[in-house]
Jmol script that loads the backbone (N, CA, C; Angstrom):
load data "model"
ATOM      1  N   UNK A   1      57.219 -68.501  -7.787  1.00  0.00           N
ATOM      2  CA  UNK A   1      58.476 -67.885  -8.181  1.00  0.00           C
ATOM      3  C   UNK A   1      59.637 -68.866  -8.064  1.00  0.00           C
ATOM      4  N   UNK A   2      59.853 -69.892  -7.183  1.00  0.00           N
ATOM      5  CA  UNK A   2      60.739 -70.685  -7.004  1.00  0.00           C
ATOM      6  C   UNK A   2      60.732 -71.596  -8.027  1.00  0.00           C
ATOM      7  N   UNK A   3      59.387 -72.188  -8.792  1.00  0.00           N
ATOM      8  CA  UNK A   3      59.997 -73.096 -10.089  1.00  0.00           C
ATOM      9  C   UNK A   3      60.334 -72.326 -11.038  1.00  0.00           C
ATOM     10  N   UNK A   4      59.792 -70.636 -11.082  1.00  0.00           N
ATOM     11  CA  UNK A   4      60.858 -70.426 -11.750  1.00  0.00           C
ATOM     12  C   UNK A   4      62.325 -69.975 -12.091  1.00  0.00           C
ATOM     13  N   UNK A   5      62.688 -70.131 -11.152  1.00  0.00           N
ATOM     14  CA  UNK A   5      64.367 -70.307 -10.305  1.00  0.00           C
ATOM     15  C   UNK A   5      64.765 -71.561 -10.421  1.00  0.00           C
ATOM     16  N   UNK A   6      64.112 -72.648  -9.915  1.00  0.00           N
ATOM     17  CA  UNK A   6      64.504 -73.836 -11.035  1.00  0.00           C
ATOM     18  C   UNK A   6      64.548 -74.315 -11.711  1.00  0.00           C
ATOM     19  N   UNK A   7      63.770 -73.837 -12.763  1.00  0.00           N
ATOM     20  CA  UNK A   7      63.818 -73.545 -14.309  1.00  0.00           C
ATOM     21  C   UNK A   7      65.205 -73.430 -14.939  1.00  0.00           C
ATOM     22  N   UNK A   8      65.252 -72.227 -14.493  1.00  0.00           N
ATOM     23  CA  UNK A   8      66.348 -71.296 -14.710  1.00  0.00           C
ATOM     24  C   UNK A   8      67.366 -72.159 -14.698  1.00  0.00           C
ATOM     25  N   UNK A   9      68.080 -72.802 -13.132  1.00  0.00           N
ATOM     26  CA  UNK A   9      68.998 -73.363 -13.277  1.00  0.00           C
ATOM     27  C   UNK A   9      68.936 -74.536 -13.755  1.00  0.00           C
ATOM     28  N   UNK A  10      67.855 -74.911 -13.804  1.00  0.00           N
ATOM     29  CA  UNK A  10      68.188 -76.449 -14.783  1.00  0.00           C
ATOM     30  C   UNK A  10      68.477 -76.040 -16.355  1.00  0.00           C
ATOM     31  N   UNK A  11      68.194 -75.071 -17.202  1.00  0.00           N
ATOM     32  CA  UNK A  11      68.621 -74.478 -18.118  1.00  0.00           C
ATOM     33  C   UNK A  11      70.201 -74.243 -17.892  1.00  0.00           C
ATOM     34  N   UNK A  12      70.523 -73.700 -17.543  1.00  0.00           N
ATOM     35  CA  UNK A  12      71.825 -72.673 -17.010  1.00  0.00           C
ATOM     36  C   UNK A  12      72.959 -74.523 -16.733  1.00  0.00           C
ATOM     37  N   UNK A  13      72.605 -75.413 -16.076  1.00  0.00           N
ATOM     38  CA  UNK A  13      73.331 -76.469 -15.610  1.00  0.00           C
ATOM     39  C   UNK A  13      73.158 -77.204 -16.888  1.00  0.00           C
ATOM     40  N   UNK A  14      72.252 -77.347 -17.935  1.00  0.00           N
ATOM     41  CA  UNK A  14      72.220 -78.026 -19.196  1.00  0.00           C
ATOM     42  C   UNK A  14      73.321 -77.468 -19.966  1.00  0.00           C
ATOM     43  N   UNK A  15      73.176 -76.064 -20.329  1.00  0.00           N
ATOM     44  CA  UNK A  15      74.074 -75.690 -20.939  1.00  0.00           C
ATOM     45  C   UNK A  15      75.755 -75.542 -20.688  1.00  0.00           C
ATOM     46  N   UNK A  16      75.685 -75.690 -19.775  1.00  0.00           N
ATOM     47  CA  UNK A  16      77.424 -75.664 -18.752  1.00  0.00           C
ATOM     48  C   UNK A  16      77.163 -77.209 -19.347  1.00  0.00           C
ATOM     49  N   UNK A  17      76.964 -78.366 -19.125  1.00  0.00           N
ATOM     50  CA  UNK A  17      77.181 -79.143 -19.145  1.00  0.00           C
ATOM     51  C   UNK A  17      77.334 -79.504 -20.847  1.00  0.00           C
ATOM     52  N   UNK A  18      76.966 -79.159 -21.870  1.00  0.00           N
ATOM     53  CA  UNK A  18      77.341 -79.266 -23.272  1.00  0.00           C
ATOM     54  C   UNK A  18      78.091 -78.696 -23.393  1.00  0.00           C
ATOM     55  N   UNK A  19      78.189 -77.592 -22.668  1.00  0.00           N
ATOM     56  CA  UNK A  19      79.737 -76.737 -23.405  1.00  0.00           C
ATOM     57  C   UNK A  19      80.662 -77.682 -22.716  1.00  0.00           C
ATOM     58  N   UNK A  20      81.113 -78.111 -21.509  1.00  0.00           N
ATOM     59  CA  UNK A  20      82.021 -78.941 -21.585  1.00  0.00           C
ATOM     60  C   UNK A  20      82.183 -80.457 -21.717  1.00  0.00           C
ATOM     61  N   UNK A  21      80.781 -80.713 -22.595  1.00  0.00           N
ATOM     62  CA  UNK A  21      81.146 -82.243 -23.274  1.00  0.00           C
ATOM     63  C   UNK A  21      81.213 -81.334 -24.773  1.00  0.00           C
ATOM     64  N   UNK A  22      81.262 -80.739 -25.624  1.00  0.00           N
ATOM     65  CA  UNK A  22      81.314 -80.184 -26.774  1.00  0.00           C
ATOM     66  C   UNK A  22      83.276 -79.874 -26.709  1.00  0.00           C
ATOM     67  N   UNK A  23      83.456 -78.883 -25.644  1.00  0.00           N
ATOM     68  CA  UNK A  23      84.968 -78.419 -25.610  1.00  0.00           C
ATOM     69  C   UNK A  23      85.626 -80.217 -25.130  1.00  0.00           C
ATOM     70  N   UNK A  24      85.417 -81.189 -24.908  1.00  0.00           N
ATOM     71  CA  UNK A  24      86.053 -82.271 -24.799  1.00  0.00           C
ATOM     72  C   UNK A  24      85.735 -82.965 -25.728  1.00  0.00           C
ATOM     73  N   UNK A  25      84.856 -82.798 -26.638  1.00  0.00           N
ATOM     74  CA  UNK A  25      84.785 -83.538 -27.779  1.00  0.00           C
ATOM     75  C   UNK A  25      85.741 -83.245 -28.913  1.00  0.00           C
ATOM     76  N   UNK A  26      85.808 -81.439 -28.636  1.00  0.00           N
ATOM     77  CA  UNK A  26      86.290 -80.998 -30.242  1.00  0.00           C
ATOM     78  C   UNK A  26      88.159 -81.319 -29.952  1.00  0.00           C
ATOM     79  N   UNK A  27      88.550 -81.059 -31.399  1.00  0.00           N
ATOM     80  CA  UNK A  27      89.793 -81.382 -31.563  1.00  0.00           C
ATOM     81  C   UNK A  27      91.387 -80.258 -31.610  1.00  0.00           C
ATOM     82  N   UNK A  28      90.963 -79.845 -29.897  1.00  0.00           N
ATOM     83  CA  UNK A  28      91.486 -78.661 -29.724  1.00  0.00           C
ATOM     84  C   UNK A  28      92.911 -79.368 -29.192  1.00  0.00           C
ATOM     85  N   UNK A  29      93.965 -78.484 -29.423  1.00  0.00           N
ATOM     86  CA  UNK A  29      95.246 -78.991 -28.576  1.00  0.00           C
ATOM     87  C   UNK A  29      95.083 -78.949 -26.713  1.00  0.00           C
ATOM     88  N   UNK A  30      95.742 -79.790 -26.168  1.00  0.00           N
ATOM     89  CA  UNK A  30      95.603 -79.695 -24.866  1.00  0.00           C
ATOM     90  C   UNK A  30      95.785 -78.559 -24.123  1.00  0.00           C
ATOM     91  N   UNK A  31      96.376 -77.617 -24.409  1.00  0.00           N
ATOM     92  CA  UNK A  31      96.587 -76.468 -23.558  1.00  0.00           C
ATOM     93  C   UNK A  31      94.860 -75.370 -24.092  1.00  0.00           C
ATOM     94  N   UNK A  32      94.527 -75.415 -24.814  1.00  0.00           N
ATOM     95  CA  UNK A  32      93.701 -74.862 -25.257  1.00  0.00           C
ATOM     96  C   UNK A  32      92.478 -75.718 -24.130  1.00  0.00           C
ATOM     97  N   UNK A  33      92.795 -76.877 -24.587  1.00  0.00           N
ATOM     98  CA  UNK A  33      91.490 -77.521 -24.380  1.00  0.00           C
ATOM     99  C   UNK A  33      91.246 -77.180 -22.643  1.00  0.00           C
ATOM    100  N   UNK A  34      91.941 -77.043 -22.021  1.00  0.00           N
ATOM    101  CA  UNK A  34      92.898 -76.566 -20.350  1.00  0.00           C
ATOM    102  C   UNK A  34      92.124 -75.333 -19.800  1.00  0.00           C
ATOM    103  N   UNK A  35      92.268 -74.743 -20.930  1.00  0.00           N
ATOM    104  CA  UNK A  35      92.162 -73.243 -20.996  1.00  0.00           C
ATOM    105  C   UNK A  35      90.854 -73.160 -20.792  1.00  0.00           C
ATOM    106  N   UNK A  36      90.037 -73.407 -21.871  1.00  0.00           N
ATOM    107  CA  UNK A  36      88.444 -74.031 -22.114  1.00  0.00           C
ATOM    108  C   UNK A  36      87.787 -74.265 -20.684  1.00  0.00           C
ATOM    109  N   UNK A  37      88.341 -75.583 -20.382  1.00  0.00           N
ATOM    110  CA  UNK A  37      87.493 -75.924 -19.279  1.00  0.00           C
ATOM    111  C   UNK A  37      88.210 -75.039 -18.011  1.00  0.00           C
ATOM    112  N   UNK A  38      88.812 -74.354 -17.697  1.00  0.00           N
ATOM    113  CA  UNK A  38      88.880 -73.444 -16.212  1.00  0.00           C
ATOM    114  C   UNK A  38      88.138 -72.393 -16.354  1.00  0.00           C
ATOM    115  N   UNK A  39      88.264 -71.993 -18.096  1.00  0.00           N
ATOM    116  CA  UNK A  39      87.044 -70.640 -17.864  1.00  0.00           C
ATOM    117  C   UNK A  39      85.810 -70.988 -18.040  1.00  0.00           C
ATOM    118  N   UNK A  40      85.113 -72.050 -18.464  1.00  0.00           N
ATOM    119  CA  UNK A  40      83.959 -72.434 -17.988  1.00  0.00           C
ATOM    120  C   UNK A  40      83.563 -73.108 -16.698  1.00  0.00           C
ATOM    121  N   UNK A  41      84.570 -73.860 -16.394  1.00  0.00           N
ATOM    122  CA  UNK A  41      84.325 -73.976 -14.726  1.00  0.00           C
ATOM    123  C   UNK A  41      84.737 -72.539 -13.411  1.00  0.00           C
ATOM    124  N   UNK A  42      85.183 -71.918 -13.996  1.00  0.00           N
ATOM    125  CA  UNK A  42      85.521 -70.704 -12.827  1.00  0.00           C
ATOM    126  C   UNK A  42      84.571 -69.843 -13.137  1.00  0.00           C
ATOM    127  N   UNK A  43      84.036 -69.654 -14.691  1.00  0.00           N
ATOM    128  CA  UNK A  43      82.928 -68.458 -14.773  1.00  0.00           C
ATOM    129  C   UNK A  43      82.168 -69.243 -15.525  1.00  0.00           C
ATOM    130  N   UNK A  44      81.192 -70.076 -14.875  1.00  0.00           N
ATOM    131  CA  UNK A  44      79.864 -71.468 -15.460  1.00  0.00           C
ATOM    132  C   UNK A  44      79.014 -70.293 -16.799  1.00  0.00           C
ATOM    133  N   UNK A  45      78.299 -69.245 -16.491  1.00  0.00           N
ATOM    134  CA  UNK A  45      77.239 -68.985 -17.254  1.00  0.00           C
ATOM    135  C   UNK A  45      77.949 -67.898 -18.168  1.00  0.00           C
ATOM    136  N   UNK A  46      79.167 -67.481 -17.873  1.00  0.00           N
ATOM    137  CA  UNK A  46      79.874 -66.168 -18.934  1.00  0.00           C
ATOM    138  C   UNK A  46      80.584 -66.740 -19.680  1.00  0.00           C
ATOM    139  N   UNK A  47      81.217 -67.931 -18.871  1.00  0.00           N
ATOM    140  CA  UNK A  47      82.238 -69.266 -19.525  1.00  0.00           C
ATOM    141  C   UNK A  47      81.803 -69.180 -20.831  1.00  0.00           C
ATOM    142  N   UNK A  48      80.597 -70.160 -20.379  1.00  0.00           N
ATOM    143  CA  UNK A  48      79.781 -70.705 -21.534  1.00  0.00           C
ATOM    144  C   UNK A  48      79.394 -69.714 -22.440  1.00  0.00           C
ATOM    145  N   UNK A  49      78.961 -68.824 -22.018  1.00  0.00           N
ATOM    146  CA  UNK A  49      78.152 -67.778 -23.014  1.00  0.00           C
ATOM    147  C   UNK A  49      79.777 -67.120 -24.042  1.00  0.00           C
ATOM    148  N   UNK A  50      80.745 -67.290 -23.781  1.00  0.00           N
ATOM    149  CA  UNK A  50      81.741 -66.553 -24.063  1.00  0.00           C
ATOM    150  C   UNK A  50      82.734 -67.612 -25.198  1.00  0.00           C
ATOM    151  N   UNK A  51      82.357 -69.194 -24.659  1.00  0.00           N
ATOM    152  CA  UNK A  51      82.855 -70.237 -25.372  1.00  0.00           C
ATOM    153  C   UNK A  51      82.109 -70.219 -26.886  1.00  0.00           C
ATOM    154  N   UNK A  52      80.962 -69.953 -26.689  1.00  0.00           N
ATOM    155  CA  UNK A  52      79.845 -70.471 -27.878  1.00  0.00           C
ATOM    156  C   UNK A  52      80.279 -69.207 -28.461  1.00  0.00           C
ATOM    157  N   UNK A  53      79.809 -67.910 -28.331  1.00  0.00           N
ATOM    158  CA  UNK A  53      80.419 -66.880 -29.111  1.00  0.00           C
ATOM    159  C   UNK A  53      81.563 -67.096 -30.216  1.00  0.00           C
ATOM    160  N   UNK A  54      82.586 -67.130 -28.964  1.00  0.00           N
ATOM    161  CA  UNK A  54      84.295 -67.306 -29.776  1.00  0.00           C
ATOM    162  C   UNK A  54      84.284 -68.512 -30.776  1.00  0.00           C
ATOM    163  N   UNK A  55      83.714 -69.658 -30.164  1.00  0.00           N
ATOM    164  CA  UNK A  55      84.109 -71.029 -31.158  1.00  0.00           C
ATOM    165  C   UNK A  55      83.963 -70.929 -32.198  1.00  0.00           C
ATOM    166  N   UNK A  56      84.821 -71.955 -33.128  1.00  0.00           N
ATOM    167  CA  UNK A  56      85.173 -71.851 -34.507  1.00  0.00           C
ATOM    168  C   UNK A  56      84.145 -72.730 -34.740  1.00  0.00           C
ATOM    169  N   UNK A  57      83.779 -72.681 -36.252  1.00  0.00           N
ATOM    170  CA  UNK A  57      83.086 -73.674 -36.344  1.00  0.00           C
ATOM    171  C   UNK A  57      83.848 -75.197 -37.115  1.00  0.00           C
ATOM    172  N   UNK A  58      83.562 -76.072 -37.071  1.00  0.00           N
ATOM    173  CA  UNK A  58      84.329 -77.693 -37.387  1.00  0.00           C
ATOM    174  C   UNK A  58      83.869 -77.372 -39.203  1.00  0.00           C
ATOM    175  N   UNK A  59      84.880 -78.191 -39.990  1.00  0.00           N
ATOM    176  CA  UNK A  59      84.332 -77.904 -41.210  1.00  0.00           C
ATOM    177  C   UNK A  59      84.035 -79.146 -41.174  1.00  0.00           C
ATOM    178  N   UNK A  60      83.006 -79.879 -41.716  1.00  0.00           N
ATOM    179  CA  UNK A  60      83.033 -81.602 -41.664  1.00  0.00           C
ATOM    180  C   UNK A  60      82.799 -81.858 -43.427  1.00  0.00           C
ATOM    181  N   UNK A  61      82.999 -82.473 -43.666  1.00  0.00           N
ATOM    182  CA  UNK A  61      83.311 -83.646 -45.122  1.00  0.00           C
ATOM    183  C   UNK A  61      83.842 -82.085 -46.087  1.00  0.00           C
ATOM    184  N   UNK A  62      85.234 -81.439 -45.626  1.00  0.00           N
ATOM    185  CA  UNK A  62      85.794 -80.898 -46.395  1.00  0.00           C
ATOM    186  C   UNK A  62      86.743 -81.571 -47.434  1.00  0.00           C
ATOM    187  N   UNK A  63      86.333 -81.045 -48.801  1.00  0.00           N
ATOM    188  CA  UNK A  63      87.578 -81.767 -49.481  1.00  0.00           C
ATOM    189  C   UNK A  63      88.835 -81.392 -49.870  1.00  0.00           C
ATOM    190  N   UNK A  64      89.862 -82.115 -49.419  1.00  0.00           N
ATOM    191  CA  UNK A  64      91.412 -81.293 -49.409  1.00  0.00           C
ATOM    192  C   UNK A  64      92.009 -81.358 -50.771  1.00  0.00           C
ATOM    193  N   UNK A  65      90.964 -82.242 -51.743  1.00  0.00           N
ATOM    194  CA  UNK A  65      91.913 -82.320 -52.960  1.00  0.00           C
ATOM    195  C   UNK A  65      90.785 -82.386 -54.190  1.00  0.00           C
TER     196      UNK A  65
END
end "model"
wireframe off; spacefill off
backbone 0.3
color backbone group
């Protein structure tokens, strides 16, 4: 039962850890970006689960003209 409890959190610590190299990657204003990382560091697994939900998605090779 205990590896699978560390399973678990090695899952659970992977994903905390992309959500806040993902929220420091993207091209959010600083107060946002602020915002981001206290509610994933004060609430790690709802944080996260609550970041990925809400996030926008990036448009990449949009054309403006």
């Amino acid at each position: 039962m205990t590896a699978f409890w560390v399973a678990i959190s090695v899952v659970l610590v992977v994903v905390w850890a992309f959500t806040v190299a993902d929220i420091l990657r993207r091209h959010l204003d600083q107060r946002h970006t602020l915002a981001w990382l206290l509610i994933v560091i004060l609430l790690p697994f709802a944080g996260a689960l609550l970041y990925w939900v809400l996030r926008r998605r990036e448009v990449v090779g949009a054309d403006s003209g």
